[in-house]
C-alpha positions as MATLAB code, in Angstrom:
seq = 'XXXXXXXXXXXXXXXXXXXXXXXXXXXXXXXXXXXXXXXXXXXXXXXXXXXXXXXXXXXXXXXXXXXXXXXXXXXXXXXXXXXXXXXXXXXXXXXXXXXXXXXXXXXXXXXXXXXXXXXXXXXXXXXX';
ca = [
      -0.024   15.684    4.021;
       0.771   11.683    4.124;
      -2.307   10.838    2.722;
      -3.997   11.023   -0.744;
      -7.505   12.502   -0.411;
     -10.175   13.003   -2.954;
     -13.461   13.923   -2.563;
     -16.209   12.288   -5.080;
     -19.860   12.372   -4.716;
     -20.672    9.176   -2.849;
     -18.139   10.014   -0.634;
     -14.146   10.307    0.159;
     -10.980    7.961   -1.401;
      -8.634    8.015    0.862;
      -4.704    6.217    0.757;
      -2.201    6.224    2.819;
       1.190    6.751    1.918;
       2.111    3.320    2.694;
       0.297    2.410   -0.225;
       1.594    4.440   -2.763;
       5.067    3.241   -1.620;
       4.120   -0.456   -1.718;
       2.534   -0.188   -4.948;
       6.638    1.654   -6.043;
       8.211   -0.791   -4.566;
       6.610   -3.984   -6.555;
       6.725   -1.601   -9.844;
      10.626   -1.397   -9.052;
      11.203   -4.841   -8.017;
      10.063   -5.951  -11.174;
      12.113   -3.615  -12.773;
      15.289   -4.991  -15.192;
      18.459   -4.609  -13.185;
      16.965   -3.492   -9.604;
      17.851   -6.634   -7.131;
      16.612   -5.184   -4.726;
      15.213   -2.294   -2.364;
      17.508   -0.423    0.210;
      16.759    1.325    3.219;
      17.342    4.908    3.043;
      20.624    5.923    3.803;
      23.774    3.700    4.488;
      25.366    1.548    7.580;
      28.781    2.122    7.508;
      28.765    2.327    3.736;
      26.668   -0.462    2.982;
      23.111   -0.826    1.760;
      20.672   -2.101    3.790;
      18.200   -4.957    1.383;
      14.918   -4.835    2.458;
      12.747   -8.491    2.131;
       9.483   -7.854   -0.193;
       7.365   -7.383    3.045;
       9.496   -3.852    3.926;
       9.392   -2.470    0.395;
       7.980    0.767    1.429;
      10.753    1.317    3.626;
      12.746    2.167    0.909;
      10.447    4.369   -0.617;
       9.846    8.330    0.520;
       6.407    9.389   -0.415;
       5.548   13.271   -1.024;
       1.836   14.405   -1.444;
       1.248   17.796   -2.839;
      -1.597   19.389   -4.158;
      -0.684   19.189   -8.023;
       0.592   15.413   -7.570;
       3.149   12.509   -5.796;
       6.935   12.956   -5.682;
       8.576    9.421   -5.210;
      12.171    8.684   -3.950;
      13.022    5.417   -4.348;
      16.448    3.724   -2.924;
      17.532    0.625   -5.121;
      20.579   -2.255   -5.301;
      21.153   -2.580   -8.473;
      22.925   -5.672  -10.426;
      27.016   -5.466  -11.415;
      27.488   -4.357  -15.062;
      24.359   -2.918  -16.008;
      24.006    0.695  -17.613;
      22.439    2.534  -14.204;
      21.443    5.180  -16.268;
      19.221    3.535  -18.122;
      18.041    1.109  -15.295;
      17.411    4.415  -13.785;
      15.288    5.850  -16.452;
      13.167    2.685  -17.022;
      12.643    2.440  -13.397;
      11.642    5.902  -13.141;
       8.630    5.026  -15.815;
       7.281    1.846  -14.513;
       7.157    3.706  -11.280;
       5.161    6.837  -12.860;
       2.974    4.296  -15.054;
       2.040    1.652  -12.427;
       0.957    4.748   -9.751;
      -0.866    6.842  -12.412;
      -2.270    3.614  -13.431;
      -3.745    2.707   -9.565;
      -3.952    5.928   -8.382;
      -5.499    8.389  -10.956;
      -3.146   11.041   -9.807;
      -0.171   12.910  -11.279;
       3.280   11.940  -10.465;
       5.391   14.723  -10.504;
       8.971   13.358   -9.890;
      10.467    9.911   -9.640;
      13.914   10.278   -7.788;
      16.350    7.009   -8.150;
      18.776    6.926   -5.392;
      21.398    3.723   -6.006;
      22.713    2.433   -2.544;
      24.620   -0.496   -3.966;
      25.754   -2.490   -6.853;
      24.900   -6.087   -6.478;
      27.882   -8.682   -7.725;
      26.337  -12.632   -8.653;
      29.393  -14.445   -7.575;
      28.087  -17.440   -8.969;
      28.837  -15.696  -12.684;
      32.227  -16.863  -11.326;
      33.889  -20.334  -11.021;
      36.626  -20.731   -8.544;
      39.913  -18.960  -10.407;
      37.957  -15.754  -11.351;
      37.396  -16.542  -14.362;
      33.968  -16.148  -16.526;
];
């Protein structure tokens, strides 16, 4: 199933998959740390950064019967703790499509694809 369905009395809500991925995707590019979204899986080793318009694309979508599971593939920024940019992306996720949705997210699954150096944190000789 690709598609959330739900059947009410004046009639039937349904949204497509798309959806629930765009609505991840802004939820995690708001997130602290995430720079930006990746495409799923890697080009010769290096993370493919999706403009805001292709969010979903890196964003797989699961619909089950008892609720979503999200996989989300992020760039993250150079010295933050991934772990917890992880973890608070994994609840702004949950929150913002519980929040729209009105349906149970089961699992949010962070995948990093890259690590995202500011060069301009650096002057000329390297040094901070």
């Amino acid at each position: 199933m690709n598609r959330i369905l739900q059947e009410q009395d004046l009639g039937r809500i349904e949204v497509s998959s798309q959806v629930v991925a765009s609505i991840a995707g802004h939820a995690a590019s708001e997130s602290y740390g995430v720079v930006a979204m990746a495409g799923r899986g890697l080009r010769d080793g290096i993370a493919e950064r999706l403009q805001r318009e292709n969010l979903h694309r890196g964003i797989e979508v699961r619909v089950g019967e008892d609720g979503i599971d999200i996989a989300l593939y992020v760039v993250v920024e150079y010295g933050v703790r991934i772990t917890e940019v992880a973890h608070s992306l994994q609840d702004a996720v949950k929150y913002q499509l519980e929040k729209a949705l009105g349906i149970r997210v089961k699992t949010v699954d962070v995948n990093v694809q890259g690590i995202h150096l500011d060069e301009r944190r650096f002057d000329v000789g390297g040094a901070r």
